[in-house]
C-alpha positions in Angstrom: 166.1 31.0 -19.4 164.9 32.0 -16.2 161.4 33.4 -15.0 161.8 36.7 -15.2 161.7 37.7 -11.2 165.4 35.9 -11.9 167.2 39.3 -13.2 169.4 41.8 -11.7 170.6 45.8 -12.4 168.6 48.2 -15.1 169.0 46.5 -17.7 167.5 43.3 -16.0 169.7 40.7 -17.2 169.1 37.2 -16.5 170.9 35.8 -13.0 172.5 32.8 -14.9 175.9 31.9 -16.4 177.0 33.3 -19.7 179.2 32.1 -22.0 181.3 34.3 -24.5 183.3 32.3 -27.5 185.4 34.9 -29.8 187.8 37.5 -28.5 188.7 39.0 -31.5 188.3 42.8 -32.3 185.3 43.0 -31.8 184.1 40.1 -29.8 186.8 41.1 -26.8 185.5 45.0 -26.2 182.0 43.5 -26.1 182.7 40.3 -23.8 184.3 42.9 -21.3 181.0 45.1 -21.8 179.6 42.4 -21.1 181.3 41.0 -17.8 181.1 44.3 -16.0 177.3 44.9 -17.4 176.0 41.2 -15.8 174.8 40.0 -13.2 177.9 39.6 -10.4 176.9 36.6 -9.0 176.9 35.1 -12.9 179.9 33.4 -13.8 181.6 34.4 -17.6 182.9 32.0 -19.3 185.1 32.6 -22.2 186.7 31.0 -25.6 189.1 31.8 -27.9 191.5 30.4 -30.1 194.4 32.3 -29.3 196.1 32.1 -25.9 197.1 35.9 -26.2 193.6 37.3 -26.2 192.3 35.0 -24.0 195.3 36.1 -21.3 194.5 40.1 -22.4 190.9 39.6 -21.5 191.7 37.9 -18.0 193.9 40.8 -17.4 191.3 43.9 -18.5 188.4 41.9 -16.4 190.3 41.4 -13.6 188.0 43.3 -11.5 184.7 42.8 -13.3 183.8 39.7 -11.6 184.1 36.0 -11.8 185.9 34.2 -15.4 186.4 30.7 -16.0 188.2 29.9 -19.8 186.5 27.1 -21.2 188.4 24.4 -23.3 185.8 23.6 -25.7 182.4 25.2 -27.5 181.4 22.1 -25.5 182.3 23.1 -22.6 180.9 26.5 -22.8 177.2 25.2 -23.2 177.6 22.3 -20.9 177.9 25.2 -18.2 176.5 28.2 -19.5 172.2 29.6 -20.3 173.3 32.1 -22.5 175.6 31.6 -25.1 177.2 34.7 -27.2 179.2 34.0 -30.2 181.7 36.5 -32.5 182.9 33.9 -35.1 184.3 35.0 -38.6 182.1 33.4 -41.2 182.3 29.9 -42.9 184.5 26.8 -41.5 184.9 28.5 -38.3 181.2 29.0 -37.0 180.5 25.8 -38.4 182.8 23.6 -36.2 181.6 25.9 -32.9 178.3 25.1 -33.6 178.1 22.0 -35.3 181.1 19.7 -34.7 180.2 16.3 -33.5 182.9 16.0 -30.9 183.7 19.7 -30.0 180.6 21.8 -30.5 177.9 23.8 -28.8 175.4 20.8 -30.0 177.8 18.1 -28.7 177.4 19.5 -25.0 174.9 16.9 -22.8 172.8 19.2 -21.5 169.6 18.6 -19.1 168.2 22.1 -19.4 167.1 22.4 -22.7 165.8 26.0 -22.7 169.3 27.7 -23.1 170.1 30.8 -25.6 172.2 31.2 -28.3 173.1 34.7 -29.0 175.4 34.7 -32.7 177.0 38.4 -33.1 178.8 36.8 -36.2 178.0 37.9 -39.9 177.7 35.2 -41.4 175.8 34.0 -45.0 171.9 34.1 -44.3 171.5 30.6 -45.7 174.6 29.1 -43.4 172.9 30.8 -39.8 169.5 29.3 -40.7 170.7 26.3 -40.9 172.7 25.7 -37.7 169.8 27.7 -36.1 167.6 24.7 -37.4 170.0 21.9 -36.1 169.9 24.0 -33.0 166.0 24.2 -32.4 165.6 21.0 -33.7 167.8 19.7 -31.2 166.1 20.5 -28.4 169.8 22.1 -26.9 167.4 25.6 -26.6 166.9 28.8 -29.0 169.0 30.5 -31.4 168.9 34.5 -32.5 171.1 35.9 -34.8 172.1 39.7 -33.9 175.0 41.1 -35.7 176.4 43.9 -34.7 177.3 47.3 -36.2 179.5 50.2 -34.8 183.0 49.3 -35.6 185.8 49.2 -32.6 185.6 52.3 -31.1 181.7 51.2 -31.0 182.4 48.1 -29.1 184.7 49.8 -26.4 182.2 51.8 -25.4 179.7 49.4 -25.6 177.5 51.7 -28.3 177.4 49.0 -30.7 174.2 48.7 -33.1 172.5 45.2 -32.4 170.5 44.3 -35.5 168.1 41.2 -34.6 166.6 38.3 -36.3 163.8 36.1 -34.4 160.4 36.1 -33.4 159.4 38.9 -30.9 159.1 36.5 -27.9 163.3 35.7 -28.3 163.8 39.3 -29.1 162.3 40.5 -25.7 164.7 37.9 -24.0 167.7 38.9 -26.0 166.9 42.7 -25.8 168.4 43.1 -22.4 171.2 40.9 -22.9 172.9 42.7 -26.1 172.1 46.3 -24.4 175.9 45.4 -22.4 177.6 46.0 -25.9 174.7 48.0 -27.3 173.3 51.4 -27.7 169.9 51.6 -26.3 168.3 54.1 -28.9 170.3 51.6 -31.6 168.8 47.7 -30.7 166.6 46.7 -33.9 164.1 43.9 -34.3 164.3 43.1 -37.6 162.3 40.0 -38.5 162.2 36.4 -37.9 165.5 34.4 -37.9 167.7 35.2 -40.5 166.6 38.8 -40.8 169.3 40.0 -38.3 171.9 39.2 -40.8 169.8 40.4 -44.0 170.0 44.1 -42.8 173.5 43.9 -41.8 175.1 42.4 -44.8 172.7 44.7 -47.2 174.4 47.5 -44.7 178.1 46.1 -45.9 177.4 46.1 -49.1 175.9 49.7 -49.8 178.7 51.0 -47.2 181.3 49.6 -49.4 179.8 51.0 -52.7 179.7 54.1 -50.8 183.7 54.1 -50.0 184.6 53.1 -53.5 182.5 56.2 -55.1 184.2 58.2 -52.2 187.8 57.0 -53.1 187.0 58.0 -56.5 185.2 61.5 -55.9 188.5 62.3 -53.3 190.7 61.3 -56.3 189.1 63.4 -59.2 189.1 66.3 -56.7 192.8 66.0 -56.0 193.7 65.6 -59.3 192.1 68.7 -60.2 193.7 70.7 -57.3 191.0 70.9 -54.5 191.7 71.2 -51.1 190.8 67.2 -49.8 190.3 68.7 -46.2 187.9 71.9 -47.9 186.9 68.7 -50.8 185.7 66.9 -47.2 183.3 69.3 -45.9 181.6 70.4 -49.0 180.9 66.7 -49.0 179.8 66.6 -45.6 177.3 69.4 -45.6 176.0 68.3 -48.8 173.7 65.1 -49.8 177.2 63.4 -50.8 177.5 62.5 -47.1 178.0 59.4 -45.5 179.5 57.5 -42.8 182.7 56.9 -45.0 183.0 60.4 -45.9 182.4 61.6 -41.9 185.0 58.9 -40.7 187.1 57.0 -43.4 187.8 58.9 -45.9 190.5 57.8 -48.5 193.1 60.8 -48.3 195.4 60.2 -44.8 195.4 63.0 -42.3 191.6 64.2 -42.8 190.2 61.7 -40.3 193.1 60.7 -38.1 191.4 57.5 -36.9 191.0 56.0 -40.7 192.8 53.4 -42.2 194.4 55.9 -44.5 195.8 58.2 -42.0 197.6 54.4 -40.1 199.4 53.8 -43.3 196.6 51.4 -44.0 197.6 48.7 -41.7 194.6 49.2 -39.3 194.0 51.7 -37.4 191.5 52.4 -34.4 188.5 51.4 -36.8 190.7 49.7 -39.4 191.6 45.8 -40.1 190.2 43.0 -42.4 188.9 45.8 -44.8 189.1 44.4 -48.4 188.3 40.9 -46.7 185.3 42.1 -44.9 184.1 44.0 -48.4 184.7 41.0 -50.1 182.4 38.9 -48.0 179.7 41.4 -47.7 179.3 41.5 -51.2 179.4 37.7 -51.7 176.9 37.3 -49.2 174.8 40.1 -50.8 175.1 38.6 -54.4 173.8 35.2 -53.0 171.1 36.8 -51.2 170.0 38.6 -54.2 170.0 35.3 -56.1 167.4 34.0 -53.3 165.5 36.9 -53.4 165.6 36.9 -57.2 166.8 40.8 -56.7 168.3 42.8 -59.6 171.3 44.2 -59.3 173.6 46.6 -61.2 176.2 47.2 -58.9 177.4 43.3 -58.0 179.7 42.4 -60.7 181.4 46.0 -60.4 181.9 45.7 -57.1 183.6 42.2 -57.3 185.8 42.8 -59.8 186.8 45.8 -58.0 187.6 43.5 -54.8 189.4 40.9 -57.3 191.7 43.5 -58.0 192.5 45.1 -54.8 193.7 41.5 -53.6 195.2 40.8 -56.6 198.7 41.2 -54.9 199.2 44.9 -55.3 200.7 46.1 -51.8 201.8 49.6 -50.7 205.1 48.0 -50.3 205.4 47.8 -54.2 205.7 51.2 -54.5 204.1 51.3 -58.2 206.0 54.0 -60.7 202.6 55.4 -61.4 199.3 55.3 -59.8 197.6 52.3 -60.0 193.4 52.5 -60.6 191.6 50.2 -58.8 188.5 51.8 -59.8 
């Protein structure tokens, strides 16, 4: 990183190249954040599997300032200080980070005090230890700082950034993740590792929260309530929560939710069940490490082993089907 007369604008972001690898639903809003936030004598680079979102954010930067696609994770750190990465979990971070031909760590690199940024949520366990082969590397540092907001969040760059490292790495990163972040909303948490702890712990009790929604919206419709009058009694009361202010179950309350889009993902829909699933996988292994009790676990995953069990609104079920 450079000293820190080396910055430029409010936010006083380092005057260096950036790299951005993941332009997917989230990690495209917050790399064009990004772009038009830095530096403009900083070069972006970018990365992403898929040719299509790689030509959609050339054409919504256009006028930001300078883009170069990269070929490879490789690539990316071979030119690039600071290094941001929106990966989905599992197989795929591990070959951007870690694959001996293609990866971040393959890159030949002189300057070895370079900064790696991971937005992902992934496992706890899994980030410490490419953060480890990182450091240990001497390639530079490695934060992780998932994110929290959903879609609508990341367009307007009002994301919550929840950070893992020491303080030192956090002051650093700080300015950097304000270009997808709210100011009031950026969140040391810990050391490394920590970052992800409070953001997967966030998933899982924001699931829990959606199921005992689905099936308070259910009994209350079954015995004749108005969902929309059902709704606000919920919302001035201590039954409130983010899923009953912006998801809830019953389509046509919230018109943004995945139940008003026919569930096939709205504004703030997508990967739902997938993401739920994950969450609580990663919540039950953390528990284990923490040697945690829980009561809620099991429920919860055999909840999500039915969900995906094949049952599709397409099926069109003679009677309702309980999930719950």
């Amino acid at each position: 990183m450079p000293p820190a007369s080396a910055v430029e604008g409010p936010q006083g972001m380092p005057r260096v190249n950036y790299g951005f690898i993941g332009l997917g639903r989230m990690g495209l809003p917050m790399a064009l954040n990004l772009r038009e936030k830095m530096p403009l004598t900083s070069k972006l680079f970018v990365l992403d599997i898929s040719k299509a979102r790689i030509d959609a954010f050339l054409e919504q930067s256009r006028s930001l300032g300078p883009v170069e696609v990269a070929s490879s994770p490789k690539e990316v750190a071979e030119h690039c200080d600071v290094i941001i990465t929106s990966l989905p979990p599992g197989e795929p971070a591990r070959r951007v980070f870690t694959d001996p031909s293609t990866s971040i760590l393959a890159a030949k690199v002189d300057d070895k005090s370079k900064l790696v940024i991971d937005t992902s949520t992934l496992d706890v366990q899994s980030s410490l230890e490419i953060r480890k082969q990182i450091v240990d590397s001497g390639f530079g540092d490695f934060v992780d700082s998932p994110i929290s907001g959903g879609m609508e969040g990341a367009r307007r760059g009002k994301l919550s950034a929840i950070v893992g490292g020491t303080r030192e790495v956090f002051d650093q990163v700080q300015p950097i993740v304000l270009a997808w972040s709210d100011p009031d909303h950026v969140y040391h948490c810990g050391p490394a590792g920590s970052g992800l702890a409070a953001k997967i712990i966030n998933n899982y009790i924001a699931s829990i929260s959606y199921v005992a929604l689905c099936e308070g919206m259910n009994t209350g419709v079954r015995f004749g309530l108005d969902p929309k009058v059902l709704t606000d009694v919920i919302n001035a009361s201590s039954g409130m929560c983010w899923n009953s202010m912006h998801m809830s179950p019953i389509k046509g309350i919230h018109p943004t939710s995945p139940a008003s889009q026919g569930f096939k993902g709205g504004p703030d829909g997508g990967p739902g069940l997938d993401l739920a699933t994950e969450s609580t996988e990663m919540t039950v292994e953390l528990m284990s490490q923490v040697n945690a009790k829980s009561v809620m676990a099991e429920v919860m995953r055999d909840i999500w082993k039915r969900a995906s069990s094949g049952y599709t609104l397409s099926s069109k079920p003679s009677a309702p089907r309980d999930i719950c």
